[in-house]
N, C-alpha and C positions, 0 to 999 in steps of 0.2 A: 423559362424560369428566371427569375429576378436576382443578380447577385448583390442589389445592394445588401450593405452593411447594415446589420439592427442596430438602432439608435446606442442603445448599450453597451456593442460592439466594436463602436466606436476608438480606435487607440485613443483618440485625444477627451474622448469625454471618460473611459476607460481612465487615463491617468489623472485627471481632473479629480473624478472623482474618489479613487484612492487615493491621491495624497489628503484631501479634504477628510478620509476614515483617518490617516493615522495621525491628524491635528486632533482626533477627538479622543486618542487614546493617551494614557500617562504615558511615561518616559520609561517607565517597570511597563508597561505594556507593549511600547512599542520593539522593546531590547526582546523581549519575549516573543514577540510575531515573527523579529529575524531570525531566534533560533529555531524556526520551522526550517531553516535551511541548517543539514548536516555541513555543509561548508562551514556556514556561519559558528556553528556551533565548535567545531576544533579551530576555526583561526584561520583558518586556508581562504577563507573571502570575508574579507574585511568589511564589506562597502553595509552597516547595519539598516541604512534607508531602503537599499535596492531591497536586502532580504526581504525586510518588514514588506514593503512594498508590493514583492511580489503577493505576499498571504492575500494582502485586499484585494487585487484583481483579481486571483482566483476567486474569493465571496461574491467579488461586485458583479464575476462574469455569470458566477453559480445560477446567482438569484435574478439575473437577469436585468439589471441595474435597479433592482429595489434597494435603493441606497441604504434605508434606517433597516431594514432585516441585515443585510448583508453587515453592516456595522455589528448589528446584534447575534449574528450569528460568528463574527468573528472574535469578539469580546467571550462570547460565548466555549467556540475556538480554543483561546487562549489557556482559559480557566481548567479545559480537561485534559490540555497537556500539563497542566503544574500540578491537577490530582492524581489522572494514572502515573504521574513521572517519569517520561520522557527521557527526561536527560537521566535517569539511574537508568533505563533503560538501554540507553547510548554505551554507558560506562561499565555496568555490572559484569562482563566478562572479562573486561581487561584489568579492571583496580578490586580491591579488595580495602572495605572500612569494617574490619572484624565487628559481624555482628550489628553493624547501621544499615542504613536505607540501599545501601549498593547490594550488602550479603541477599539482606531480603529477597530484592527485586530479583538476585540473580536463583536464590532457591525457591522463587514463585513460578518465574518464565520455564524454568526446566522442569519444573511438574508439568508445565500446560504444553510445551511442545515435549516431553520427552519419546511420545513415542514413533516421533516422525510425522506428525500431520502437517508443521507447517515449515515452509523454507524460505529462503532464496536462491536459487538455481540456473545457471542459465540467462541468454540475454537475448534480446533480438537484434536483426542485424543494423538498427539506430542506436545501440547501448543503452535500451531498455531493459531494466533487470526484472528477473520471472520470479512473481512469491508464487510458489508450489504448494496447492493445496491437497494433498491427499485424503481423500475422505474416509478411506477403509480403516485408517490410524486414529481412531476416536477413544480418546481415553477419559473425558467427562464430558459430562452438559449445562455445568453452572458455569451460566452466562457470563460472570466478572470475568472469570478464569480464560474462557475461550476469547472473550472480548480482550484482554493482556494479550494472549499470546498471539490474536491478528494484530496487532497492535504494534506489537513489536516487529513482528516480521514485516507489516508494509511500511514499520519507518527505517527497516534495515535496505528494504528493495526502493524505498523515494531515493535514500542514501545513495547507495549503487548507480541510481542510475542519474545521482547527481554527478557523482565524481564520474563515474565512464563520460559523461557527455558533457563536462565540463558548466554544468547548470545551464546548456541549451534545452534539454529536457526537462518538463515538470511531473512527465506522466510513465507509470509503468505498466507492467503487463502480468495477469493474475491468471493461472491455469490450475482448475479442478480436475484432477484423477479421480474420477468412479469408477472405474474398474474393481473387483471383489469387492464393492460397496452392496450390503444390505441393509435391511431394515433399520437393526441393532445401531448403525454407524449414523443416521440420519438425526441431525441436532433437532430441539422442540423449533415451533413457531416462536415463542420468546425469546430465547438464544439468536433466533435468526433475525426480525424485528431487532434486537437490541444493536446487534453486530453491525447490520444494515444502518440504523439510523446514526452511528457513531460514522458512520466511511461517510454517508452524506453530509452529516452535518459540518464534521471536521476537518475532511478530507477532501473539500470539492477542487473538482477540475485534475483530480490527482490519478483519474484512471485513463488509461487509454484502450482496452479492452481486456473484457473477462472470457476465455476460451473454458466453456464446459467438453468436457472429453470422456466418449464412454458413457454416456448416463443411461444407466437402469433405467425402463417402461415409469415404474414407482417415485422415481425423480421427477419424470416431465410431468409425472399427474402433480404432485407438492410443487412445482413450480407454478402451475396455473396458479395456486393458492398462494403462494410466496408471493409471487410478480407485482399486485399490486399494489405491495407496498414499498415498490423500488423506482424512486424518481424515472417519468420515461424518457430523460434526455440515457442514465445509465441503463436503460433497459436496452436500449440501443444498439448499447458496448458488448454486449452478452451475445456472445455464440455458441452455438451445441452443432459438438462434432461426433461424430462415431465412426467408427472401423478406418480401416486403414489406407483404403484410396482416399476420402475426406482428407484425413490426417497433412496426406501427402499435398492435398491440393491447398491447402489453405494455410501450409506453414512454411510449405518450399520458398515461400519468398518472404517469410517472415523471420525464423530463423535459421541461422548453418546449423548441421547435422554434430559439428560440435562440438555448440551452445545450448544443447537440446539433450534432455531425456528422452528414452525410447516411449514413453507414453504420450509425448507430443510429438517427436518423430519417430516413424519406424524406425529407419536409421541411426537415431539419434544417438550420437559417443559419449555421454555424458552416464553415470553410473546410475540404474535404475534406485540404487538404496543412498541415502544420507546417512552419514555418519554423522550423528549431531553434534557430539563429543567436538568434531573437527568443526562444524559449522556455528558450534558457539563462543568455541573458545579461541580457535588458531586461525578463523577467518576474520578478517577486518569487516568492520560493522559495515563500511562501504562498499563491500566488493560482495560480487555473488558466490555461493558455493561454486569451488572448481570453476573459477574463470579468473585468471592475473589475480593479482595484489594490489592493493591500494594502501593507500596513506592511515594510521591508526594513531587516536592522542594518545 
């Protein structure tokens, strides 16, 4: 097998061609592509070209050097961080603007995660931070709602697992609990299409694998039906594990026992239940639930 590089692939056509993206974007555009980086956004990395820089390589690599999509899908990008608002997002636990866009954001997020479906928990042993998906904790199906509160939670775990790795990492790691998942818990195809095409569209190159755990017979049939509307380079990234020999063989060198919930490890020392109380308000946006302390603006 051939390891050349695909032309797109390329580091020097790779930078070439993203800094040529962010000549075409305004100066409000390009300050806004660096705050994809939670560094950039409190102050702690200064350097606004690198951040910026980075967002276009991820588009340029997404789309596989289609330069004007990748432009446009970054442009694109841009615009639905400054609608879902990102940065209240960032801020809403720690500051309070009585009753403005921080209160809101902060009493919209805690409706949509309050009863534990979604986190950050846990790292692997690169200081990839884990958003924890619990599926059995489903407390609505409209799509805006559940699309905020992934929202949140993977720009809390990009966060994490910027500062743990010091922005050597771009990519983190996404674990499904089904376990007591039924029927009743299983979002529509809308919901899920919606959810899906926001991670791809905005989010490229930002996963490094999704571990399914536990899934119900009734899961793998919806996922036939799911799957193909999930780009196949991320279909890739999808693993389905069950029981507990599995567990053990596929995480023992992924993550310590812990960094880990017992639904990813048997062993795993980390607290099966989140206190979300503590994971909204007394944990730093950058750090994972129960793992060190990070830096907070």
């Amino acid at each position: 097998m051939s390891n050349k590089v695909k032309p797109h692939e390329d580091p020097v056509v790779v930078e070439q061609a993203s800094r040529k993206m962010l000549s075409e974007l305004s100066e409000e555009q390009v300050e806004k592509a660096a705050l994809s980086s939670y560094a950039y956004f409190t102050g702690k990395n200064k350097d606004r070209e690198g951040c910026a820089l980075a967002m276009a390589k991820r588009h340029f690599l997404a789309d596989k050097g289609d330069y004007s999509v990748a432009l446009d899908k970054m442009r694109n990008a841009i615009n639905f961080f400054d609608e879902i608002d990102v940065s209240s997002m960032r801020k809403c636990f720690y500051d309070s603007d009585d009753g403005g866009p921080l209160d809101e954001m902060r009493k919209a997020i805690e409706s949509d995660v309050s009863a534990g479906r979604l986190a950050v928990c846990g790292e692997d042993f690169s200081g990839r931070a884990i958003h924890i998906v619990l599926c059995r904790n489903k407390i609505t199906d409209n799509p805006d709602a559940l699309l905020r509160g992934h929202i949140y939670a993977i720009e809390r775990c990009l966060a994490a697992t910027e500062s743990k790795t010091n922005g050597k990492i771009e990519k983190s790691i996404v674990a499904y609990d089904f376990s007591g998942m039924s029927h009743s818990h299983a979002i529509s195809l809308k919901t899920f299409r919606k959810i899906g095409a926001a991670l791809q569209n905005y989010y490229p190159e930002r996963l490094h694998c999704t571990y399914m755990i536990d899934v119900p017979v009734f899961i793998r049939s919806l996922w036939k039906v799911f799957s193909p509307f999930i780009d196949p380079v991320t279909r890739k990234k999808i693993v389905f594990i069950n029981g507990k020999e599995e567990k053990e063989k596929t995480f023992e060198t992924v993550v310590a026992e812990e960094n880990a919930m017992p639904f990813i490890r048997p062993g795993g020392k980390m607290s099966s239940q989140i206190d979300m109380n503590t994971f909204l308000y007394k944990t730093p946006f950058d750090c994972s639930y129960g793992v060190g302390e990070s830096s907070q603006i």
